[in-house]
SEKE-680611 format. One record per atom (N, C-alpha, C): residue number from 1; x, y, z; residue in three letters. Coordinates in steps of 0.001 Angstrom, whole numbers. Atoms other than C-alpha are relative to their C-alpha. Example, Ala and Ser with C-alpha at 12.3 -4.5 7.8 and 13.67 -1.06 7.14 Angstrom:
SEKE-680611
[r 1; [890; -1190; 0]; ALA]
[r 1; [12300; -4500; 7800]; ALA]
[r 1; [900; 1200; 0]; ALA]
[r 2; [-820; -1190; -60]; SER]
[r 2; [13670; -1060; 7140]; SER]
[r 2; [-770; 1090; 730]; SER]
//
This chain:
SEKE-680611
[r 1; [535; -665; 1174]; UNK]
[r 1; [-65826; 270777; -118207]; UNK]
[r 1; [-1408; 490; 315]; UNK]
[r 2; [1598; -781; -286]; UNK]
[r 2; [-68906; 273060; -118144]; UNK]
[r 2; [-599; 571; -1093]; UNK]
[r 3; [909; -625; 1332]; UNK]
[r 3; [-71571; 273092; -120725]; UNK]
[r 3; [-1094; 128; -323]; UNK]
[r 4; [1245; -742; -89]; UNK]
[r 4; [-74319; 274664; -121837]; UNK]
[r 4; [-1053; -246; -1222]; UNK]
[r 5; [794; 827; 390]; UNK]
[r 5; [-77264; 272663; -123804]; UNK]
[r 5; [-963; 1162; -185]; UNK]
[r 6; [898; -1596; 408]; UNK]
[r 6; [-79405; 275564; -125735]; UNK]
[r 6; [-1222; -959; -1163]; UNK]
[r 7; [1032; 334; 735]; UNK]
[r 7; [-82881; 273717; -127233]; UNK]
[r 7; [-960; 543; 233]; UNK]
[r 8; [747; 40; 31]; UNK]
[r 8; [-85898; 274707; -127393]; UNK]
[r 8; [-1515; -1052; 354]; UNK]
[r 9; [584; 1595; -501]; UNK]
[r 9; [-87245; 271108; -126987]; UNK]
[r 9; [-289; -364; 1086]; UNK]
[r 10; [-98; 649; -1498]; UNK]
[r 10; [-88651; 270606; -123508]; UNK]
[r 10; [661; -1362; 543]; UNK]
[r 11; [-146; 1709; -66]; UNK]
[r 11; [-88601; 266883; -124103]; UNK]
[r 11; [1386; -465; 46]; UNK]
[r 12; [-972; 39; 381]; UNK]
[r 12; [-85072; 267165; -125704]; UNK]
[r 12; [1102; 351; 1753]; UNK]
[r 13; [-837; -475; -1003]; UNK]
[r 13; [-83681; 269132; -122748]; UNK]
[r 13; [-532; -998; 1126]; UNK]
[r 14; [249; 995; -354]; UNK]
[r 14; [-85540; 266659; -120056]; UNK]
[r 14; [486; -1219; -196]; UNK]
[r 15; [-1333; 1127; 461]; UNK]
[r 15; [-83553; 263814; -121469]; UNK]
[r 15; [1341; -69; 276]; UNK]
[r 16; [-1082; -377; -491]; UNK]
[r 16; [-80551; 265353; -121249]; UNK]
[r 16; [207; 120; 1617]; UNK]
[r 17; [-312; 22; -860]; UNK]
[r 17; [-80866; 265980; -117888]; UNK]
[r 17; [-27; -512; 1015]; UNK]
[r 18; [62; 1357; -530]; UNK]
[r 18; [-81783; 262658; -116760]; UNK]
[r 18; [1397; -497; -138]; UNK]
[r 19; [-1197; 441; 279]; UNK]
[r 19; [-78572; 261881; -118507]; UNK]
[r 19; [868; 523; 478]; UNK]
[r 20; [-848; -422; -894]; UNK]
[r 20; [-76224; 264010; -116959]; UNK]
[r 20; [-25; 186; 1379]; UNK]
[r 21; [248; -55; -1478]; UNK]
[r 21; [-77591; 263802; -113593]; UNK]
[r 21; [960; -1442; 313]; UNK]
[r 22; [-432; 1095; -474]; UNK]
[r 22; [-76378; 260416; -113536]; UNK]
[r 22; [1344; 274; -503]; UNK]
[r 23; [-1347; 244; 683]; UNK]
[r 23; [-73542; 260234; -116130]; UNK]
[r 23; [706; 1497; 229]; UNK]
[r 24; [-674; -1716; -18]; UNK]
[r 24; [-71268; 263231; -115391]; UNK]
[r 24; [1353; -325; -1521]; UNK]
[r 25; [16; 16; 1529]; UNK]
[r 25; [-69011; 261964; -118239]; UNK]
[r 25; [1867; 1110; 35]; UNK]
[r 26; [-841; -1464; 67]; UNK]
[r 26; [-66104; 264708; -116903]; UNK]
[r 26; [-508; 1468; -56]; UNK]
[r 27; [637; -1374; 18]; UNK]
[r 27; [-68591; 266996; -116917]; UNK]
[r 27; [-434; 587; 1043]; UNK]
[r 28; [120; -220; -1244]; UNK]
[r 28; [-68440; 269302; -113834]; UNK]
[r 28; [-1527; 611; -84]; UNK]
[r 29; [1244; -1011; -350]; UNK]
[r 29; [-71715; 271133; -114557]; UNK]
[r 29; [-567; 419; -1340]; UNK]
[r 30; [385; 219; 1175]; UNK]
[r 30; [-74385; 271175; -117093]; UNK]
[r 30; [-1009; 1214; -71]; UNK]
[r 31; [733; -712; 97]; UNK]
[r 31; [-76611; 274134; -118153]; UNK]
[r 31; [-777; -62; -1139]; UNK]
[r 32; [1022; -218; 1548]; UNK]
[r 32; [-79517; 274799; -119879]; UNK]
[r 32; [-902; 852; -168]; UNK]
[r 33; [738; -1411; 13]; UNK]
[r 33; [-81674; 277211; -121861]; UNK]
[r 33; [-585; -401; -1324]; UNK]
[r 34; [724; 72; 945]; UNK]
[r 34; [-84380; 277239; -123901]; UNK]
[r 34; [-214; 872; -1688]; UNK]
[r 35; [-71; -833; 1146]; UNK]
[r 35; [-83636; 279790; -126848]; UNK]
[r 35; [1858; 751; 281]; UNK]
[r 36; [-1037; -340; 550]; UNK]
[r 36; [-80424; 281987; -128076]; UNK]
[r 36; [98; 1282; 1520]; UNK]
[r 37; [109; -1299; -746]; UNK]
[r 37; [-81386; 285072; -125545]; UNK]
[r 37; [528; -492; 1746]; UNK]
[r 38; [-123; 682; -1494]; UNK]
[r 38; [-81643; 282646; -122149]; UNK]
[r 38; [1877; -322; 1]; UNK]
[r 39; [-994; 168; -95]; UNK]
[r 39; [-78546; 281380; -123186]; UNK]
[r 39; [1478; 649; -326]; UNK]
[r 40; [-1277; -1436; -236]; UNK]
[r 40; [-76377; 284684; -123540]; UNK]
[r 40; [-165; 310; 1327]; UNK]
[r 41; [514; -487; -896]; UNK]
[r 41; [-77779; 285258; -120400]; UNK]
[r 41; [1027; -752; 1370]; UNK]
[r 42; [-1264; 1279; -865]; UNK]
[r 42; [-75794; 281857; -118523]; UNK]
[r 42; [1255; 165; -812]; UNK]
[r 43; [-1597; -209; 589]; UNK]
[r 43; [-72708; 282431; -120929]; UNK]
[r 43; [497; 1417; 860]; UNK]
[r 44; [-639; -1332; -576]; UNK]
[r 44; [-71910; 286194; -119568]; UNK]
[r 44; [308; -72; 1359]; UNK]
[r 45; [106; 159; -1911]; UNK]
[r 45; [-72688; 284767; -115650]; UNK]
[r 45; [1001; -1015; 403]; UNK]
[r 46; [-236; 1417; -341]; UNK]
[r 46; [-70670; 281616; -116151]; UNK]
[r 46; [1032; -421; -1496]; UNK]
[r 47; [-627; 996; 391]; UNK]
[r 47; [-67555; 279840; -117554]; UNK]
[r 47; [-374; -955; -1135]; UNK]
[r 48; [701; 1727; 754]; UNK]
[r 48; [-68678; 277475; -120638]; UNK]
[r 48; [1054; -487; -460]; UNK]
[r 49; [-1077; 925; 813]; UNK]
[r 49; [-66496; 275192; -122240]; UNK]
[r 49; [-351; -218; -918]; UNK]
[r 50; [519; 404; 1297]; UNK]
[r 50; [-68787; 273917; -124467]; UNK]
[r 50; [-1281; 713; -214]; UNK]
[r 51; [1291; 42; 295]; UNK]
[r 51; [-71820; 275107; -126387]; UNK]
[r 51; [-482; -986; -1084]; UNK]
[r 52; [-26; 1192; 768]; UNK]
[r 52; [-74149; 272753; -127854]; UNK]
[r 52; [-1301; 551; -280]; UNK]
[r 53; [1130; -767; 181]; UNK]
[r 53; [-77032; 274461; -129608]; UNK]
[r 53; [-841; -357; -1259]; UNK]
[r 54; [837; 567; 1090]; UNK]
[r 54; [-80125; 273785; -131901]; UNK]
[r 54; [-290; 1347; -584]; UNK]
[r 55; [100; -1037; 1415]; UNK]
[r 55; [-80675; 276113; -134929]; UNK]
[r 55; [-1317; 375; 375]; UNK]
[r 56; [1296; -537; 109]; UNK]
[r 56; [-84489; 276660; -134937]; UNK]
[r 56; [-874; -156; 1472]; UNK]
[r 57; [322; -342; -1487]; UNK]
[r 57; [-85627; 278049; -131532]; UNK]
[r 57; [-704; 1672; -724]; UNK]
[r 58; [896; -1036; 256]; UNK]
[r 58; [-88155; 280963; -130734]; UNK]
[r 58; [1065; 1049; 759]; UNK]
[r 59; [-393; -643; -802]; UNK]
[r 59; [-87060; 284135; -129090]; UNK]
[r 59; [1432; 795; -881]; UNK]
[r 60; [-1165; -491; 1178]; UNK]
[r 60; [-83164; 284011; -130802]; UNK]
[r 60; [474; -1506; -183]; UNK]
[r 61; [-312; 1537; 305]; UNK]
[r 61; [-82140; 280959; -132786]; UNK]
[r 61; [1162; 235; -9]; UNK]
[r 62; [-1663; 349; -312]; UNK]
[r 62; [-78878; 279487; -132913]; UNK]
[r 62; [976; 126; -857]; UNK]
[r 63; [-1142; -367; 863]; UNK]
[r 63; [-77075; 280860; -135747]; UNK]
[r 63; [427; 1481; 331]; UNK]
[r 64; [-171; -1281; -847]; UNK]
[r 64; [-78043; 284433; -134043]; UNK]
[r 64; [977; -220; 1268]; UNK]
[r 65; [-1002; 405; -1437]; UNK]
[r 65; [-76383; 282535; -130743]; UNK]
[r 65; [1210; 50; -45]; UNK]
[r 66; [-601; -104; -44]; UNK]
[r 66; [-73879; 281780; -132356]; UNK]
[r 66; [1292; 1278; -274]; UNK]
[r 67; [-38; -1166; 606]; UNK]
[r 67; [-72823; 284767; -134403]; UNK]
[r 67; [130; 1001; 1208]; UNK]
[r 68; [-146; -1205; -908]; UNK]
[r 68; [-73236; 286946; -130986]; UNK]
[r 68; [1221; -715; 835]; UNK]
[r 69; [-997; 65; -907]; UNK]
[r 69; [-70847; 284583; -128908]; UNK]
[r 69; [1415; 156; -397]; UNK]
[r 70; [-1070; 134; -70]; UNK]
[r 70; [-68458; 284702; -131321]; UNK]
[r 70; [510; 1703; -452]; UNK]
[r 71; [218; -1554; 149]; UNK]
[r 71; [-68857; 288694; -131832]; UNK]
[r 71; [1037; 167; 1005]; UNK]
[r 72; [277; -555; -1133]; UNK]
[r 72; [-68948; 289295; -128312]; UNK]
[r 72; [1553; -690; 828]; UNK]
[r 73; [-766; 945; -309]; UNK]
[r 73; [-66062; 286602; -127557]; UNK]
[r 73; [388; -102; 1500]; UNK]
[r 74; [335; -85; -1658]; UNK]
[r 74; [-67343; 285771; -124061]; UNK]
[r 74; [812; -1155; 263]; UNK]
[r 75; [-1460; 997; 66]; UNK]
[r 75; [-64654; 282762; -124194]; UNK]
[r 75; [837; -288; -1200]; UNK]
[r 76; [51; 428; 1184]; UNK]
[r 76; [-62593; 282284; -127067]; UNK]
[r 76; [319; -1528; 18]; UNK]
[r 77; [-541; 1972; 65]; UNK]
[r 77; [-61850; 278519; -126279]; UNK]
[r 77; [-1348; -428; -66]; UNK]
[r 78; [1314; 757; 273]; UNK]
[r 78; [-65401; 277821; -126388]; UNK]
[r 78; [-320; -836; -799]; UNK]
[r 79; [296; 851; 1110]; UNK]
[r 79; [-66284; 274990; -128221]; UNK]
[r 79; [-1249; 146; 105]; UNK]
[r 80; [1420; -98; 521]; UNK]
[r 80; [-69340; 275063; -130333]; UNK]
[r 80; [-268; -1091; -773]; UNK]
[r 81; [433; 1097; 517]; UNK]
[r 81; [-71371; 271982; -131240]; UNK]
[r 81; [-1468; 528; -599]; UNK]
[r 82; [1162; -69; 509]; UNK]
[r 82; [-74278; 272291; -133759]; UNK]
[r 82; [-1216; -738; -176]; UNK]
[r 83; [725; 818; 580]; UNK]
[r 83; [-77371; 270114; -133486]; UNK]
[r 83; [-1151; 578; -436]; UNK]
[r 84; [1427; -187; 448]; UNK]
[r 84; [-80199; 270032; -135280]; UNK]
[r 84; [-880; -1056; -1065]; UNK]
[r 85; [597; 624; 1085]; UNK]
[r 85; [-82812; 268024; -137491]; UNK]
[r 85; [132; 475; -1218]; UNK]
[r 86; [-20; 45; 729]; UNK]
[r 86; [-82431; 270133; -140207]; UNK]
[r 86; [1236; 1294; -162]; UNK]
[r 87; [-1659; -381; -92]; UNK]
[r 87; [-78579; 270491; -140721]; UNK]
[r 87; [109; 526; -1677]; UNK]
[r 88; [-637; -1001; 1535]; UNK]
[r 88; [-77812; 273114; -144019]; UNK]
[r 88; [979; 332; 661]; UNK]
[r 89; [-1194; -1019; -358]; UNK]
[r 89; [-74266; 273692; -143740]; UNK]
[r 89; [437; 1140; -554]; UNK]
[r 90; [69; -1000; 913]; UNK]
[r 90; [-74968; 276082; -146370]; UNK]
[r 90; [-272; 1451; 4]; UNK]
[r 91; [789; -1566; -774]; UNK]
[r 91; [-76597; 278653; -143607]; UNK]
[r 91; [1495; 154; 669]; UNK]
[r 92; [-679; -482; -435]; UNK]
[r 92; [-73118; 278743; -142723]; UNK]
[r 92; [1088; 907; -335]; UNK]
[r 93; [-431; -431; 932]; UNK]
[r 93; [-70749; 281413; -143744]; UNK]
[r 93; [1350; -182; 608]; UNK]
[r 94; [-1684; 292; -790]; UNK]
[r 94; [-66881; 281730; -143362]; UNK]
[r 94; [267; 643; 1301]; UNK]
[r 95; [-68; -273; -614]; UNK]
[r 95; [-67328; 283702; -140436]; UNK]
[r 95; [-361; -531; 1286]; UNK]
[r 96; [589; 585; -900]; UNK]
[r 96; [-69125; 280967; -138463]; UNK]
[r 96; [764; -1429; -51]; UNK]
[r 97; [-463; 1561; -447]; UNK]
[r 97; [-67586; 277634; -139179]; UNK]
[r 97; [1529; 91; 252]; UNK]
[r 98; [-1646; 758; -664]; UNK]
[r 98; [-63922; 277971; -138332]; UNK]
[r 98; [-98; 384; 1503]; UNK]
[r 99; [758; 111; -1809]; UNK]
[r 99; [-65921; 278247; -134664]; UNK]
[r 99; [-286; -1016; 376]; UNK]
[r 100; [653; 1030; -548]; UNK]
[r 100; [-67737; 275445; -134846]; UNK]
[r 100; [473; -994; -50]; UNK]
[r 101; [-1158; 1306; 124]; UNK]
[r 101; [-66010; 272006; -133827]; UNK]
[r 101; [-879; -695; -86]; UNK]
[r 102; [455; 946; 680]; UNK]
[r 102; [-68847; 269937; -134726]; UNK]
[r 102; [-1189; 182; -406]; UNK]
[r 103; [1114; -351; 634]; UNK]
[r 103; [-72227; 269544; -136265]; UNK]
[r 103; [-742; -2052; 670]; UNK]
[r 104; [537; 1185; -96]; UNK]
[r 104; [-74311; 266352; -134645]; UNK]
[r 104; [-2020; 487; -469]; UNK]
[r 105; [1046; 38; 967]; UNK]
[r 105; [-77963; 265475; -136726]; UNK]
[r 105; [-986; -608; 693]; UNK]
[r 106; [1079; 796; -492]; UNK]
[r 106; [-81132; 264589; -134891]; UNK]
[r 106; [-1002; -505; -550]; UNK]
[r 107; [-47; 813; -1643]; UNK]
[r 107; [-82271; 262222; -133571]; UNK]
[r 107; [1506; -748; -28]; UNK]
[r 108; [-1219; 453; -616]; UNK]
[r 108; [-79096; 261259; -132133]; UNK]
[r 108; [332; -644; 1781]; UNK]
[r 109; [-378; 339; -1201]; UNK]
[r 109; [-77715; 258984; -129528]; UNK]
[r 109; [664; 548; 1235]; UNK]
[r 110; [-993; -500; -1212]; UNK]
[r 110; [-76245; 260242; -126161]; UNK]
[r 110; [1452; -513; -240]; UNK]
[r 111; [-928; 460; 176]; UNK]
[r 111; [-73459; 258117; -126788]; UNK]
[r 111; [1401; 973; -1230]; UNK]
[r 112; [-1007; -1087; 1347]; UNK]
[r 112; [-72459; 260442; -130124]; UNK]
[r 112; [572; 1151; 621]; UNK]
[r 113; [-83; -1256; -670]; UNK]
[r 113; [-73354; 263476; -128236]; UNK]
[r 113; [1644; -510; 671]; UNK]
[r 114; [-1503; 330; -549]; UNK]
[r 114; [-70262; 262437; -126022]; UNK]
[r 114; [786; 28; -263]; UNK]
[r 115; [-1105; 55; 915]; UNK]
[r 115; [-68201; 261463; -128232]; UNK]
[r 115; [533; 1328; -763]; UNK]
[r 116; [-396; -1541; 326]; UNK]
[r 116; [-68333; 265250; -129909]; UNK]
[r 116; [55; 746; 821]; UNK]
[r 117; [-521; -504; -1088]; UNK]
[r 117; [-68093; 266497; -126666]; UNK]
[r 117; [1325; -171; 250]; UNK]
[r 118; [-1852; -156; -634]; UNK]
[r 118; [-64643; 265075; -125724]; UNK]
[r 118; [1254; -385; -1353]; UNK]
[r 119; [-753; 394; 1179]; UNK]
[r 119; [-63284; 264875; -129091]; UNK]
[r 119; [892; 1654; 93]; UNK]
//
């Protein structure tokens, strides 16, 4: 599985990739990108399986992210995971959530993350 980790969060993304360096988890290969733009950028070059993206980012946030991947439908098996601290499912319309296969709420454990990964 190959997926692609879209925060803004230095700290956030640094964590993560302590964690998947070690734990692979089934996961052949982990990418990452700091806003909505970087990460159209690794989706068009590259295979994802999963996206796993935070809402409020500079540059293009992640409802723009999502909204273009599923436009653009650069995989349609893509799974899309939503995190963020401040989860309105209310910013979502019918055109976006029968995309998204989950919604995880930070601060959150690695352990969850996972778990909505191979669910």
């Amino acid at each position: 599985m190959k997926i692609l980790i879209v925060d803004d969060c230095e700290i956030q993304i640094e964590l993560m990739k302590r964690y998947f360096s070690v734990f692979k988890e089934n996961i052949s290969q982990v990418h990452f990108a700091l806003n909505g733009e970087d990460a159209i950028d690794i989706i068009k070059n590259n295979t994802i399986d999963t996206l796993i993206t935070d809402l409020n980012m500079p540059v293009m946030d992640g409802l723009t992210l999502i909204r273009s991947v599923i436009k653009e439908d650069y995989n349609q098996n893509m799974r899309i995971i939503v995190m963020s601290a401040e989860l309105e499912y209310n910013n979502f319309t019918d055109f976006e959530l029968p995309h998204i296969s989950g919604f995880i709420e930070k601060p959150f454990s690695i352990k969850q993350l996972i778990k909505l990964i191979h669910m």
